[in-house]
C-alpha positions in Angstrom: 225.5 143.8 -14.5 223.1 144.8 -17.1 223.2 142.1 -20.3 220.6 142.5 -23.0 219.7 139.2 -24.3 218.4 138.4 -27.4 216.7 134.5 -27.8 218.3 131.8 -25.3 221.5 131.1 -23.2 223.8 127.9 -24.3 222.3 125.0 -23.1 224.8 121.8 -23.5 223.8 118.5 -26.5 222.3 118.3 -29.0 219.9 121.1 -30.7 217.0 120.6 -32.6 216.8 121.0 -36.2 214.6 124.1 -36.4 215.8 125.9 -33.1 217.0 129.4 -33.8 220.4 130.8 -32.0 220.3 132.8 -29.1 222.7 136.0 -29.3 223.6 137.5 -26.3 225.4 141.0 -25.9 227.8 141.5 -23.0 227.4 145.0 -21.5 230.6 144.9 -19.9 232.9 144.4 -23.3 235.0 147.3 -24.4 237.0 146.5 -26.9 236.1 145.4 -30.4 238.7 144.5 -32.8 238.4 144.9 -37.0 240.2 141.9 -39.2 240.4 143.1 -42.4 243.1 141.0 -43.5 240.9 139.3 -45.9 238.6 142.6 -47.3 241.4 144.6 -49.1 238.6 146.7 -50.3 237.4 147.7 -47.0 240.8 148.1 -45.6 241.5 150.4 -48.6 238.4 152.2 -48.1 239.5 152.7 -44.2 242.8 154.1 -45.1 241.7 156.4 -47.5 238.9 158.0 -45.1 241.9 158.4 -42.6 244.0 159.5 -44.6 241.6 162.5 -45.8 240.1 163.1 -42.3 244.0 164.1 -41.6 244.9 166.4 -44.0 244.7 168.8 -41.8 246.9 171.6 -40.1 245.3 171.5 -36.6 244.1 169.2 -34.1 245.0 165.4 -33.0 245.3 162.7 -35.2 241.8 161.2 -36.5 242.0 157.7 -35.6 239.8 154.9 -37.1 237.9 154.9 -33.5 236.5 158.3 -34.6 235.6 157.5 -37.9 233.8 154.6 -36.1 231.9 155.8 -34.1 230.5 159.1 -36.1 229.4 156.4 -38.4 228.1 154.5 -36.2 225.8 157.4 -34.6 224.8 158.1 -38.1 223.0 154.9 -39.2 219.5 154.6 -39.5 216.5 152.0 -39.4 216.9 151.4 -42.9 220.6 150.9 -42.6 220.2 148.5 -39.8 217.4 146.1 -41.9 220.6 146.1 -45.0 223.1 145.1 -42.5 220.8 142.1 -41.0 220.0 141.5 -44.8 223.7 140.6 -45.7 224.0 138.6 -42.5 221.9 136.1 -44.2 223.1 133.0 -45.9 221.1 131.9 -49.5 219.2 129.2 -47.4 217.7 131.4 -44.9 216.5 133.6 -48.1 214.6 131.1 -48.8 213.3 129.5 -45.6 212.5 133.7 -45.3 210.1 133.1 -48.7 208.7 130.1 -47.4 207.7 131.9 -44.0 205.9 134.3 -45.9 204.2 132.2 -48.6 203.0 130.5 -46.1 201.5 132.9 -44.3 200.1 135.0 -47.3 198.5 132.0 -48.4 197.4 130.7 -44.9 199.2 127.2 -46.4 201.6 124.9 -44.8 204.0 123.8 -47.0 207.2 121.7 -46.4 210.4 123.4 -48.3 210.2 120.6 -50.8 206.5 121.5 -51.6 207.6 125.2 -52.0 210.5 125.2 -54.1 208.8 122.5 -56.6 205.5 125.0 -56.5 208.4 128.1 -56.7 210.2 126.5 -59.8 207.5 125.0 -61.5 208.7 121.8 -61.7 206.8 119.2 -62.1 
C-alpha cells in the first residue's frame, strides 16, 4: 500500500491556531465523482466539449472520462500554481503577503502591524 502524504495524519482535540492541514492522497481510490450541480457554467462547458468531441461517424462514444483525462495529461507547471492559486481564500492572500513582507524585509510583524503599515492607516 503506497500512500503519498502530504503534512500530518489526523491527530484527535484541539489544533492550534497556526497549524497547517495535513492532506493525504489515497493511492488505492478509483473513482472520482464531478458535482456540478451548482457551476452551470462548467456543466455547460462539459456538455458542449462532448457534444463536439461526438460529432463524429466512427468510433465509440467520447465520454467525459476521456475528455478528463487528456486534459489532465496536458496541464503544466504553470497550470498547477493557478489551480493552487484559486484554492485560496482572501485571508490566506494576505497571511501569503505578510510571509513575504516579512521575509523581504527580514521584519516580524504581527497581521495587525502589517495591514495598518499596508493601508496606511494611521
Amino acid at each position: 500500500m503506497s500512500e503519498i502524504v502530504v503534512g500530518e495524519g489526523k491527530k484527535r482535540g484541539r489544533k492550534p491556531k497556526n497549524q497547517k492541514k495535513g492532506f493525504v492522497i489515497n493511492q488505492e481510490q478509483t473513482k472520482f465523482f464531478v458535482d456540478l450541480g451548482s457551476d452551470k457554467e462548467g456543466l455547460d462547458l462539459i456538455f458542449s466539449l462532448l457534444g463536439k468531441c461526438n460529432e463524429k461517424t466512427y468510433g465509440r462514444e467520447i465520454q467525459f472520462k476521456d475528455i478528463a483525462l487528456y486534459s489532465v495529461s496536458k496541464l503544466s507547471e504553470k497550470d498547477v500554481e493557478k489551480i493552487q492559486e484559486s484554492s485560496l481564500s482572501e485571508m490566506e492572500k494576505v497571511e501569503r503577503a505578510l510571509d513575504d513582507y516579512n521575509k523581504k524585509n527580514g521584519l516580524n510583524l504581527a497581521m495587525g502591524e502589517f495591514l495598518v503599515k499596508r493601508l496606511g492607516i494611521n
